[in-house]
C-alpha positions in Angstrom: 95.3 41.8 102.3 98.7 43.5 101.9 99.3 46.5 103.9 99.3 48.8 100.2 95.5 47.2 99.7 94.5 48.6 103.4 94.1 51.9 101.6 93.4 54.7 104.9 92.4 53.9 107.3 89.6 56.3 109.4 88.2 56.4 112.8 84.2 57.2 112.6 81.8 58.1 115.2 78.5 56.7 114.3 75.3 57.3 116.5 74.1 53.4 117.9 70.8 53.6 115.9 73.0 54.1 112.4 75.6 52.0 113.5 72.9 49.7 113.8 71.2 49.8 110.1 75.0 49.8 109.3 75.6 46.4 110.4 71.7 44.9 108.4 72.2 46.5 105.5 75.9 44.7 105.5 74.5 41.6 106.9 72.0 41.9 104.0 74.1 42.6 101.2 76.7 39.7 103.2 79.7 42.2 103.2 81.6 43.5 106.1 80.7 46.7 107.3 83.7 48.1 106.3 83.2 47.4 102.9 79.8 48.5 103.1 80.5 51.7 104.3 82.6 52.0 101.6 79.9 50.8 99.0 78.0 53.5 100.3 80.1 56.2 100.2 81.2 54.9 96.6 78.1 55.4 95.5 77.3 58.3 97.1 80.4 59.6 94.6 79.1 58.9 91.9 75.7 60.1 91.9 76.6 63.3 93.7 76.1 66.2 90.8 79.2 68.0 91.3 81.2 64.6 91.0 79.6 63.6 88.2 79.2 66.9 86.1 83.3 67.2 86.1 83.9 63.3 85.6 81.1 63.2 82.5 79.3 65.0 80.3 81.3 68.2 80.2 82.8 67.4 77.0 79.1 67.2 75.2 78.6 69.9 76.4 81.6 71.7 75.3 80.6 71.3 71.9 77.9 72.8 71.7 78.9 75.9 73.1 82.2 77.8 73.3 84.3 77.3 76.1 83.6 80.5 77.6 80.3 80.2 78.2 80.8 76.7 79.2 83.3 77.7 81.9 81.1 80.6 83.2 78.5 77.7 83.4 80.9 75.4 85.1 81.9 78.6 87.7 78.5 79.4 88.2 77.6 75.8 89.0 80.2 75.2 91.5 79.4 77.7 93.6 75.9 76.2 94.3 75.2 74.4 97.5 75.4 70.2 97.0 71.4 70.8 97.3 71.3 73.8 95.1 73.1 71.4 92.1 70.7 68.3 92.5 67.5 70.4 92.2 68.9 72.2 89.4 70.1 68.5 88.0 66.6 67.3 88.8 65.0 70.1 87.2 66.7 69.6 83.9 65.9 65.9 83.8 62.4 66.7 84.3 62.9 69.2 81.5 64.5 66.6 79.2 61.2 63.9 79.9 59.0 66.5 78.5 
């Protein structure tokens, strides 16, 4: 690996007992640690609400309302805590199942 594919790098203090579950889970999964931290946190991206409600959806969304209200919504939504956004997130799921 080149030094342009070492990407940055990070030094990360992890308690033992996480470090630990770390290292099985990569074991498990037969990656490096490393690059399932990174798996992780990858994921992590994409399923986190905020994320994901700028990268998708906005424009089906957009038109079916005007772009006022929709940036109002969008405003109003980013101000929420990350746990504030996935129970609203979750709510509307739950909404959309009934």
């Amino acid at each position: 690996m080149g030094i342009a594919d070492e990407g940055v790098r990070l030094t990360l203090r992890l308690p033992e007992a996480l470090r630990d579950r770390l290292l099985q889970r990569s074991r498990k999964n037969r990656r490096s640690m490393n690059s399932e931290i990174i798996a992780i946190l990858g994921e992590a991206a994409d399923l986190d609400p905020v994320y994901r409600s700028k990268a998708r959806g906005v424009e089906q969304v957009e038109e079916s309302l005007s772009s006022e209200v929709v940036q109002q919504m969008l405003d109003e939504y980013q101000q929420l805590s990350p746990q504030q956004a996935h129970l609203l997130l979750a709510l509307v799921r739950t909404m959309n199942r009934v």
